[in-house]
Biopython code that builds the backbone (N, CA, C, O; Angstrom):
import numpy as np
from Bio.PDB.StructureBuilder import StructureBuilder

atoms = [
    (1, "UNK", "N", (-98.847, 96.553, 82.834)),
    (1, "UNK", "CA", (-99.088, 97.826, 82.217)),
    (1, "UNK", "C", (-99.882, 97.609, 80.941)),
    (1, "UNK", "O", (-99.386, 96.851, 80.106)),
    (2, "UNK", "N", (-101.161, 98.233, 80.662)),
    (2, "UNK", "CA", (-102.376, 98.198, 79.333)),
    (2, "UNK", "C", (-101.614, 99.342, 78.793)),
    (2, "UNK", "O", (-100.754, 100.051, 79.317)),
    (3, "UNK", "N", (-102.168, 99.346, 77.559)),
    (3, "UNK", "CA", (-101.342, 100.521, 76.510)),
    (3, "UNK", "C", (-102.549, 100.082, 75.319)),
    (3, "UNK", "O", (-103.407, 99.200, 75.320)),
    (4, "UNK", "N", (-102.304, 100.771, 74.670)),
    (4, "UNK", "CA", (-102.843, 100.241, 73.041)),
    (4, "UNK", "C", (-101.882, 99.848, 71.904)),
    (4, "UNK", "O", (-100.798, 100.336, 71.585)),
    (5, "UNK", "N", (-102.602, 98.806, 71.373)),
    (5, "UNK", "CA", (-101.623, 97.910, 70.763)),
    (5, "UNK", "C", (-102.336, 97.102, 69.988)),
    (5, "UNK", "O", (-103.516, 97.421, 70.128)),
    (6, "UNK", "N", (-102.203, 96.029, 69.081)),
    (6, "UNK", "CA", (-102.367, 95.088, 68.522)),
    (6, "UNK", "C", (-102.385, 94.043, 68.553)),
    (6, "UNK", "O", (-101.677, 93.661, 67.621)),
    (7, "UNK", "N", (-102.983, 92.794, 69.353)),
    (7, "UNK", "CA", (-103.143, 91.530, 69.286)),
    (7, "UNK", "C", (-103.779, 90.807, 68.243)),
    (7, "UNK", "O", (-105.001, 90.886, 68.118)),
    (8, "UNK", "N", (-102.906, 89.924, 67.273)),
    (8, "UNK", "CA", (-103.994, 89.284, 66.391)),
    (8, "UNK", "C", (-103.292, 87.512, 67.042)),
    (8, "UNK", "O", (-102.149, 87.114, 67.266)),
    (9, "UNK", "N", (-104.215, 87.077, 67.115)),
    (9, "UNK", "CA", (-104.054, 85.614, 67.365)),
    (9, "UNK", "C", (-105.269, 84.828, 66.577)),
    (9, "UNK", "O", (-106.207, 85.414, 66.038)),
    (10, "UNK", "N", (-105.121, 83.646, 66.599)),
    (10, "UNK", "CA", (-105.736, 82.087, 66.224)),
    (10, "UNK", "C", (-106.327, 81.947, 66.996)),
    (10, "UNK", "O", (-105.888, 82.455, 68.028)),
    (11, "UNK", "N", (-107.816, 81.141, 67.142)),
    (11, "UNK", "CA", (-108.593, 80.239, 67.727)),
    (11, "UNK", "C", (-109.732, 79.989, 67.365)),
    (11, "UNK", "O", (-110.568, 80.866, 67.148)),
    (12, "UNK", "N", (-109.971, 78.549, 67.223)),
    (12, "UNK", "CA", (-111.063, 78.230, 66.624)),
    (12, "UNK", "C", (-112.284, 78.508, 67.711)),
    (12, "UNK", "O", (-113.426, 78.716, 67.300)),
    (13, "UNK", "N", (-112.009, 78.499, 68.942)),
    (13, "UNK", "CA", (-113.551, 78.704, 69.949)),
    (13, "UNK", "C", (-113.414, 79.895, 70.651)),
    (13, "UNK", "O", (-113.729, 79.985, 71.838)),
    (14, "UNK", "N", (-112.877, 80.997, 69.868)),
    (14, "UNK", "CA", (-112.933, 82.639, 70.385)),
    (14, "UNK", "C", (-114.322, 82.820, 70.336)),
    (14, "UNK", "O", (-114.585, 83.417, 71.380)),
    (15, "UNK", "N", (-115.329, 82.644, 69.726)),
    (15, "UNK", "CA", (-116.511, 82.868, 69.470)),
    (15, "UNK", "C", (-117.570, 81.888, 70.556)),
    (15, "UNK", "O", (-118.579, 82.417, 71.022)),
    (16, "UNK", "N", (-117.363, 81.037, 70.749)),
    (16, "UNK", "CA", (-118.215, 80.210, 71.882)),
    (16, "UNK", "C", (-118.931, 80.730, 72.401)),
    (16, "UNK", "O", (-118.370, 81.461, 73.218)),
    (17, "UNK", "N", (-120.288, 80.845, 72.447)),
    (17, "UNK", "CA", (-120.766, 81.019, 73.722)),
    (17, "UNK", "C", (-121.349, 80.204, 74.706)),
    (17, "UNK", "O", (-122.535, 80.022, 74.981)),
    (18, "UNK", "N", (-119.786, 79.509, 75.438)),
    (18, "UNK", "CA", (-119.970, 77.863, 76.531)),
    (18, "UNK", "C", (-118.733, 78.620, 77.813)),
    (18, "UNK", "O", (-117.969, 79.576, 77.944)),
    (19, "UNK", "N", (-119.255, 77.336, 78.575)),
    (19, "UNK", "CA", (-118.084, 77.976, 79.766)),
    (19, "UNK", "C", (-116.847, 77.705, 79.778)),
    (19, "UNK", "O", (-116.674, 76.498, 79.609)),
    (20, "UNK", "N", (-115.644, 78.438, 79.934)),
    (20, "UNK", "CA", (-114.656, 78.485, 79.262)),
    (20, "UNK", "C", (-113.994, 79.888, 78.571)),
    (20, "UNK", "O", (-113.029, 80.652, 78.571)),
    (21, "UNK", "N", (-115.403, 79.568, 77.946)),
    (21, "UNK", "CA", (-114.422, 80.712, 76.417)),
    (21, "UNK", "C", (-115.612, 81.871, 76.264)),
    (21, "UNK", "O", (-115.357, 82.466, 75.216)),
    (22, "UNK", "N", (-116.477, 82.280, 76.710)),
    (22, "UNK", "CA", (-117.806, 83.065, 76.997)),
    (22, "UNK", "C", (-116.852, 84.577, 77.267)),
    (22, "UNK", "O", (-116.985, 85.499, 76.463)),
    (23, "UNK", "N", (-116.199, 84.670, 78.090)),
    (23, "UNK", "CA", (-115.368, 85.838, 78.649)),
    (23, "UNK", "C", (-114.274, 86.312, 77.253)),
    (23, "UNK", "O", (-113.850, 87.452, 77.061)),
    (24, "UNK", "N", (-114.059, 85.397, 76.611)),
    (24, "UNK", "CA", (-112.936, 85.220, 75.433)),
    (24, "UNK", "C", (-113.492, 87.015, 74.588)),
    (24, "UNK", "O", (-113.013, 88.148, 74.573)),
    (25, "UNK", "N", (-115.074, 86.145, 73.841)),
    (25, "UNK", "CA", (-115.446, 87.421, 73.332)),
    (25, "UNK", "C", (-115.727, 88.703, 73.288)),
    (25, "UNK", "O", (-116.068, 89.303, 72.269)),
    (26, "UNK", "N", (-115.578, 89.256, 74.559)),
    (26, "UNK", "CA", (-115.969, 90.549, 75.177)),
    (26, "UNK", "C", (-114.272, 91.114, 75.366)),
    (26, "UNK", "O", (-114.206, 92.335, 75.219)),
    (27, "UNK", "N", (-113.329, 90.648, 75.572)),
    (27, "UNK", "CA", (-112.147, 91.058, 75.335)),
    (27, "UNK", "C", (-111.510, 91.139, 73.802)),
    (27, "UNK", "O", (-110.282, 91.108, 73.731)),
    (28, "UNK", "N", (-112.277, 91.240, 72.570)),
    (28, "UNK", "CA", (-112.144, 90.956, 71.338)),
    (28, "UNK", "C", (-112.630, 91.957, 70.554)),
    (28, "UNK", "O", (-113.851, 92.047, 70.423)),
    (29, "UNK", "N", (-111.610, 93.040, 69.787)),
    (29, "UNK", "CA", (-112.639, 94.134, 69.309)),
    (29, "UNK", "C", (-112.815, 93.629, 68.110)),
    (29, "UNK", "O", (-113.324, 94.611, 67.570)),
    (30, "UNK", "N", (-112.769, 92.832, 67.306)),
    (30, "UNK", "CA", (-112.654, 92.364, 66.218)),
    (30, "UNK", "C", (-112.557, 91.014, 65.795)),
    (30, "UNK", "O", (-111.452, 90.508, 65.605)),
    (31, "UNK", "N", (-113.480, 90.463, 65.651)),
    (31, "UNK", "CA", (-113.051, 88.747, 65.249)),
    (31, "UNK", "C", (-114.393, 88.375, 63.865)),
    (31, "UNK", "O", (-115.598, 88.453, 63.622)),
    (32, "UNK", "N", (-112.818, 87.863, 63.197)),
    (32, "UNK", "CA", (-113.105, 87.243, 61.884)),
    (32, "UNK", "C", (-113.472, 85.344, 62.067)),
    (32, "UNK", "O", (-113.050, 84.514, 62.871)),
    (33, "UNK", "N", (-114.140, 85.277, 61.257)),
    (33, "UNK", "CA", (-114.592, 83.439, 61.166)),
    (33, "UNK", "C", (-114.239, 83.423, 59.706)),
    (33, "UNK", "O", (-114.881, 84.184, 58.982)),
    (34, "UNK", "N", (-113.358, 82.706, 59.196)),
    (34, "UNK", "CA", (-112.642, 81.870, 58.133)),
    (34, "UNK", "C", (-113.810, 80.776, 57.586)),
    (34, "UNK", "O", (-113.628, 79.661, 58.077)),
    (35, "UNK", "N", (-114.917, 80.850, 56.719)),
    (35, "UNK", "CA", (-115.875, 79.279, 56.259)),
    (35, "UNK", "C", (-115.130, 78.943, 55.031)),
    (35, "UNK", "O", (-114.920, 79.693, 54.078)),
    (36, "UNK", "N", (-114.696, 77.517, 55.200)),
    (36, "UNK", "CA", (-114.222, 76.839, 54.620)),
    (36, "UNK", "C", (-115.261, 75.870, 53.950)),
    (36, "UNK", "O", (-115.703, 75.082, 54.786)),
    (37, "UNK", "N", (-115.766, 75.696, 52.733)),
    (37, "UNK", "CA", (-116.998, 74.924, 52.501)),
    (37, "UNK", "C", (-116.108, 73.346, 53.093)),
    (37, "UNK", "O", (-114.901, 73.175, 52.926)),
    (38, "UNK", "N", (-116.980, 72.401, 53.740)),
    (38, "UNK", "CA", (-116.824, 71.013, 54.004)),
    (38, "UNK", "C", (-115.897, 70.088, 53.295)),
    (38, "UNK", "O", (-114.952, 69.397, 53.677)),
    (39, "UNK", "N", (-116.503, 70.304, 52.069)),
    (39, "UNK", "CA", (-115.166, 69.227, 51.517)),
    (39, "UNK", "C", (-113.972, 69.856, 51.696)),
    (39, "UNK", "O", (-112.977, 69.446, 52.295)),
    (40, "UNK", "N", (-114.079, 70.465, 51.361)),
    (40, "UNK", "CA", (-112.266, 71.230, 51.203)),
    (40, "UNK", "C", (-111.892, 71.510, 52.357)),
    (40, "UNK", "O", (-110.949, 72.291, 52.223)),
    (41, "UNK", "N", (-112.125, 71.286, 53.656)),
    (41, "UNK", "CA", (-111.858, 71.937, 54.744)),
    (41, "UNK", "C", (-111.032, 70.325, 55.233)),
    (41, "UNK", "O", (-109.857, 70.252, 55.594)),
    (42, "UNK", "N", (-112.365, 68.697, 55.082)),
    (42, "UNK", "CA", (-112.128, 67.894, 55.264)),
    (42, "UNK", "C", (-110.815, 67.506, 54.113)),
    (42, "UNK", "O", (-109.810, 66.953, 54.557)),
    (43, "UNK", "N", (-110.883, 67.727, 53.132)),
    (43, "UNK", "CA", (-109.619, 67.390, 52.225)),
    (43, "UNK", "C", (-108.150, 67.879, 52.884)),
    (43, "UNK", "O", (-107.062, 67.305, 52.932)),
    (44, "UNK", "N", (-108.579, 69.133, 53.350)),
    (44, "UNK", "CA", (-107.195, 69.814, 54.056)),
    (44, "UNK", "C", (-106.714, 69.148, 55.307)),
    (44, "UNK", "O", (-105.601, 68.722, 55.614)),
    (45, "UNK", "N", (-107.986, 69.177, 56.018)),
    (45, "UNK", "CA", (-107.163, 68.292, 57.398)),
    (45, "UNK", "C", (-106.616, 66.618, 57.118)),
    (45, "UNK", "O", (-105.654, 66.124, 57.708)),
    (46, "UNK", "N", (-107.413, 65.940, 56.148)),
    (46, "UNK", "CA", (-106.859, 64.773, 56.206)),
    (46, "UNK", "C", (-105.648, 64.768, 55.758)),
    (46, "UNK", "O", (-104.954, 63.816, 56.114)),
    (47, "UNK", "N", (-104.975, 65.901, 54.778)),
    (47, "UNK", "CA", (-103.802, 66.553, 54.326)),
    (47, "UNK", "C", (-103.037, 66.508, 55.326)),
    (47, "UNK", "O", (-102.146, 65.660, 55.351)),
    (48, "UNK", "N", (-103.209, 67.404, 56.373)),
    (48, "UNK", "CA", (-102.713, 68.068, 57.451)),
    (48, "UNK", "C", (-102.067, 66.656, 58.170)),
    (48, "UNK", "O", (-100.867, 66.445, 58.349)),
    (49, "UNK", "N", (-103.465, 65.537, 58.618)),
    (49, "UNK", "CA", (-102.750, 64.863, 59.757)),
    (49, "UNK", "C", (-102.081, 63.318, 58.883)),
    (49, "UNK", "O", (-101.802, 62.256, 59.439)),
    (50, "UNK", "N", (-101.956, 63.653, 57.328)),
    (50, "UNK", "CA", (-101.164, 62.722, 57.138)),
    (50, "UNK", "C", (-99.566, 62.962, 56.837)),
    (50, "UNK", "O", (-98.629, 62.169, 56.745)),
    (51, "UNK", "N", (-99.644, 64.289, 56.731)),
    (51, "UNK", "CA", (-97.996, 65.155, 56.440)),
    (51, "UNK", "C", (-97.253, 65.160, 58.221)),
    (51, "UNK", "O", (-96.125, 65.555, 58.517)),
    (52, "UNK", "N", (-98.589, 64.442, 59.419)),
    (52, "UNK", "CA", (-97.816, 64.536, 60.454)),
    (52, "UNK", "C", (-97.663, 62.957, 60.898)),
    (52, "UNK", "O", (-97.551, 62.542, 62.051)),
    (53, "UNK", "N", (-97.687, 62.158, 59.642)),
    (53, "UNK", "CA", (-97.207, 60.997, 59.623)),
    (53, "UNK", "C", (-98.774, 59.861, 59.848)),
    (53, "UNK", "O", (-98.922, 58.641, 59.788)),
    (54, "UNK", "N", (-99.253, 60.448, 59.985)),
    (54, "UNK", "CA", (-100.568, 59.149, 59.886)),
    (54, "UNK", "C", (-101.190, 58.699, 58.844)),
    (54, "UNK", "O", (-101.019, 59.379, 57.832)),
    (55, "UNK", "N", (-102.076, 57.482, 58.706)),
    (55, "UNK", "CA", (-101.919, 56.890, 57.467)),
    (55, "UNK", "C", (-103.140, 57.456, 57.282)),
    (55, "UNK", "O", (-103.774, 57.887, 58.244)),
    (56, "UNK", "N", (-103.755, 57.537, 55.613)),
    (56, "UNK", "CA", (-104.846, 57.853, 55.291)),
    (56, "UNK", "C", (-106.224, 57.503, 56.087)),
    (56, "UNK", "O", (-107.129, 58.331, 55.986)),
    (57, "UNK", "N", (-106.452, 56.313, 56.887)),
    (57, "UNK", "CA", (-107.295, 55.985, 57.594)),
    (57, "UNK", "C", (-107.701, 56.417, 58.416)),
    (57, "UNK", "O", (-108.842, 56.780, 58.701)),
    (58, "UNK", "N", (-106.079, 56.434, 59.286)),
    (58, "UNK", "CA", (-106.627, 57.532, 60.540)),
    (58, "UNK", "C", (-106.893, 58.216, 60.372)),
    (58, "UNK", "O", (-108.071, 58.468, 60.622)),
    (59, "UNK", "N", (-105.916, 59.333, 59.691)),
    (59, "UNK", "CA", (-106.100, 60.628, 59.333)),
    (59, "UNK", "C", (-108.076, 60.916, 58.975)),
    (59, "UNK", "O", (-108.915, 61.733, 59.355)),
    (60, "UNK", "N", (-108.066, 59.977, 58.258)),
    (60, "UNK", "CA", (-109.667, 59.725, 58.162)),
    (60, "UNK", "C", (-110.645, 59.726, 58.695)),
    (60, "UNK", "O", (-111.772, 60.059, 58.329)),
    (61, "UNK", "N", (-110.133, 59.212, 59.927)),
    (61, "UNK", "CA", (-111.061, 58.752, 61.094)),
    (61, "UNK", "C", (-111.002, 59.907, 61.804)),
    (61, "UNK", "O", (-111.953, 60.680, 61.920)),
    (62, "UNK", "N", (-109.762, 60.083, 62.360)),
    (62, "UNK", "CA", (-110.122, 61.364, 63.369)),
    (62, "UNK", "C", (-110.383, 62.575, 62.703)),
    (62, "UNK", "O", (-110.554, 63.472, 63.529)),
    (63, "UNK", "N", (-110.498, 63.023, 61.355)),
    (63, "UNK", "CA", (-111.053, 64.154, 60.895)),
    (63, "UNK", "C", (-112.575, 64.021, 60.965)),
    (63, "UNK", "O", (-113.168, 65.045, 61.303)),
    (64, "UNK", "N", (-113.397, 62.804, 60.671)),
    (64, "UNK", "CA", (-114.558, 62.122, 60.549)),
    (64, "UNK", "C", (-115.134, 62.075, 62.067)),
    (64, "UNK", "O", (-116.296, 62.467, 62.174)),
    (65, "UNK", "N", (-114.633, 61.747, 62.982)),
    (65, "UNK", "CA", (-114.562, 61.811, 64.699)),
    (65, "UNK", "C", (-114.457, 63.251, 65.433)),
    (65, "UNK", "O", (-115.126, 63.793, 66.313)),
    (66, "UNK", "N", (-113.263, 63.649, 64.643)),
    (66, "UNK", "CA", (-112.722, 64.941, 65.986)),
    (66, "UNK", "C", (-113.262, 66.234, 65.140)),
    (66, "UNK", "O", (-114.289, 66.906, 65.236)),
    (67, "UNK", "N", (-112.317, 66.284, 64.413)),
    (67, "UNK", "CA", (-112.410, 67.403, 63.682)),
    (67, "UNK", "C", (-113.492, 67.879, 62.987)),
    (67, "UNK", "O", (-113.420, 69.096, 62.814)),
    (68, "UNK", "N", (-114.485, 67.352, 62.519)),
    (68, "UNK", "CA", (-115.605, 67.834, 61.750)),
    (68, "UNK", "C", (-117.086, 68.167, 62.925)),
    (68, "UNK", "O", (-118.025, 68.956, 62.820)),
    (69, "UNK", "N", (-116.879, 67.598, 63.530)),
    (69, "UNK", "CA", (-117.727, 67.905, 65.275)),
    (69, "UNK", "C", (-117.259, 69.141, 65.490)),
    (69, "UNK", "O", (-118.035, 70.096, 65.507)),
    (70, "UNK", "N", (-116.143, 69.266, 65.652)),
    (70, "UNK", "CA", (-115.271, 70.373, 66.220)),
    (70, "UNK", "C", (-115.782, 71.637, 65.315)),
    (70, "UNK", "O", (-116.405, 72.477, 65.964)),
    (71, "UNK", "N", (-115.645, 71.864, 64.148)),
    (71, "UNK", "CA", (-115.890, 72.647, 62.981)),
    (71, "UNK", "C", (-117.273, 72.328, 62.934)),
    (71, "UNK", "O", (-117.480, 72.616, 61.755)),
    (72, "UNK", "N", (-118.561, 71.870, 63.447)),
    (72, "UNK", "CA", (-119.603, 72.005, 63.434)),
    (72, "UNK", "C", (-119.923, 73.198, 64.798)),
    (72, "UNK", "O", (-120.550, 74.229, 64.554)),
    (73, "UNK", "N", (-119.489, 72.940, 65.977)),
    (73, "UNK", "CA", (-119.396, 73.800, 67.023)),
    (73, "UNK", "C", (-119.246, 74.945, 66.671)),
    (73, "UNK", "O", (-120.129, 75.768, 66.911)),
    (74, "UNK", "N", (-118.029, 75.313, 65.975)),
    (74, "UNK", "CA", (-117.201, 76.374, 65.916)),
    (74, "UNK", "C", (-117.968, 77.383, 64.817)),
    (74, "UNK", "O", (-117.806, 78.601, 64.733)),
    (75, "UNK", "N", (-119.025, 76.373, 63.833)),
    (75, "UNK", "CA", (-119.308, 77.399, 62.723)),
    (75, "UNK", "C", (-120.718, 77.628, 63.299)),
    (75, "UNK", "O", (-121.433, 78.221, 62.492)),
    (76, "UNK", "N", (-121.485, 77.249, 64.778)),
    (76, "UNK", "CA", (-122.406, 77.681, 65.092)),
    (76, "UNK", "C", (-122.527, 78.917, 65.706)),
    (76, "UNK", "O", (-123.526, 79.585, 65.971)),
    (77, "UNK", "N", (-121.064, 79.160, 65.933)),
    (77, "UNK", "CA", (-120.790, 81.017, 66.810)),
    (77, "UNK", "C", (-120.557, 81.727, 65.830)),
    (77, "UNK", "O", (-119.754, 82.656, 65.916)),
    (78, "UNK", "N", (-121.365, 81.373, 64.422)),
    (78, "UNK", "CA", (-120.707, 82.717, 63.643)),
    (78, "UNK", "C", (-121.275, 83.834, 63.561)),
    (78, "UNK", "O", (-120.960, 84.798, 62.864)),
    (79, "UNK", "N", (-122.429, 83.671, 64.535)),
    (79, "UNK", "CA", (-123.406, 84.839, 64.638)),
    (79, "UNK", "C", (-122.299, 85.853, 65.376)),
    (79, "UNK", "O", (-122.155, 87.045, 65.104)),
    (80, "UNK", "N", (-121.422, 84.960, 66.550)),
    (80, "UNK", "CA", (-120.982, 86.129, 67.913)),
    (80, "UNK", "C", (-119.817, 86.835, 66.472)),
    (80, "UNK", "O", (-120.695, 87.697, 66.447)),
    (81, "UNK", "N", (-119.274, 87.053, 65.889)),
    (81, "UNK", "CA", (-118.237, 87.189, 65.197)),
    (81, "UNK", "C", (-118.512, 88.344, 64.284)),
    (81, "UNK", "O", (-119.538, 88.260, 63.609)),
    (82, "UNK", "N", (-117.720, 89.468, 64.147)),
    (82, "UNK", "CA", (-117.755, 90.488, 63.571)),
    (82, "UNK", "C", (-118.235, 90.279, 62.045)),
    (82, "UNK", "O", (-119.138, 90.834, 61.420)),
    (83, "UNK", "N", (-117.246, 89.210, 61.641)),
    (83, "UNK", "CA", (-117.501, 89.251, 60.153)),
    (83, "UNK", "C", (-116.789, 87.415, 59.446)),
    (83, "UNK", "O", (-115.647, 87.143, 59.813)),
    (84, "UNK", "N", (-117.122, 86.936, 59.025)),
    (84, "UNK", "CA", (-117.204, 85.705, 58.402)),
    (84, "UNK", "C", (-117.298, 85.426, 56.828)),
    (84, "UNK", "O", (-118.272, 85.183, 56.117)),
    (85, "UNK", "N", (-115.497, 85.588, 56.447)),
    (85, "UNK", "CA", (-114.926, 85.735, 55.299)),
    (85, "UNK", "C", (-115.133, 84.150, 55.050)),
    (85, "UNK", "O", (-114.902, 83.297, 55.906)),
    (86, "UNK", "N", (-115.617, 83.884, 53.705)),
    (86, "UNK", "CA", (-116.033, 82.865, 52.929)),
    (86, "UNK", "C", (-114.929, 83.117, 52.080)),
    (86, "UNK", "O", (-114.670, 84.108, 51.397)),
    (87, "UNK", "N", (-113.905, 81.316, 52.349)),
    (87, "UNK", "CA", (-113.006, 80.786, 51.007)),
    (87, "UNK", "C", (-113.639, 80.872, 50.194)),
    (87, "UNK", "O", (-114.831, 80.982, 50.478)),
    (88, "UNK", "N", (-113.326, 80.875, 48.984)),
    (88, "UNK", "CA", (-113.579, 80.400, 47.750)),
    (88, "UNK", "C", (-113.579, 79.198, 46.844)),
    (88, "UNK", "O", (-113.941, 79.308, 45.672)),
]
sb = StructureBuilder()
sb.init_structure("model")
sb.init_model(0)
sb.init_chain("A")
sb.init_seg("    ")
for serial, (resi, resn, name, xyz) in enumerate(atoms, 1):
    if name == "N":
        sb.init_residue(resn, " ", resi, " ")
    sb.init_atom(name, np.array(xyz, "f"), 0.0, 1.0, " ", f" {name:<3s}", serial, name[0])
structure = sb.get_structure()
């Protein structure tokens, strides 16, 4: 049963336009993009994956590997995206 209602959820590749997640945006009346300038985004995650027990290195590495690739992708759909609130 559809009704009207409110969905707010998370995702970093709501915006994509790849196969997968292409269908994502057309079911979306509204989507915000969060820019986090670089350093501070990288300061936070290496934060993030050392409070989940990894040592500064890794944490290093796979933000340097995974995560900053990832957040290069993600900040190229900011065209598909309603509106793209800049941290401070």
């Amino acid at each position: 049963m559809a009704g009207p209602g409110v969905v707010v959820t998370e995702g970093n590749y709501l915006a994509l336009d790849a196969h997968g997640w292409r269908g994502a945006r057309g079911r979306i009346d509204l989507l915000l993009m969060l820019d986090v300038a670089q350093d501070e985004l990288i300061r936070r995650l290496i934060a993030r994956h050392e409070a989940l027990g990894h040592s500064r290195a890794k944490a290093a590495h796979w933000v340097r590997t995974v995560d900053v690739p990832n957040a290069a992708l993600v900040a190229a759909s900011a065209e598909r995206c309603d509106e793209v609130w800049r941290a401070g």
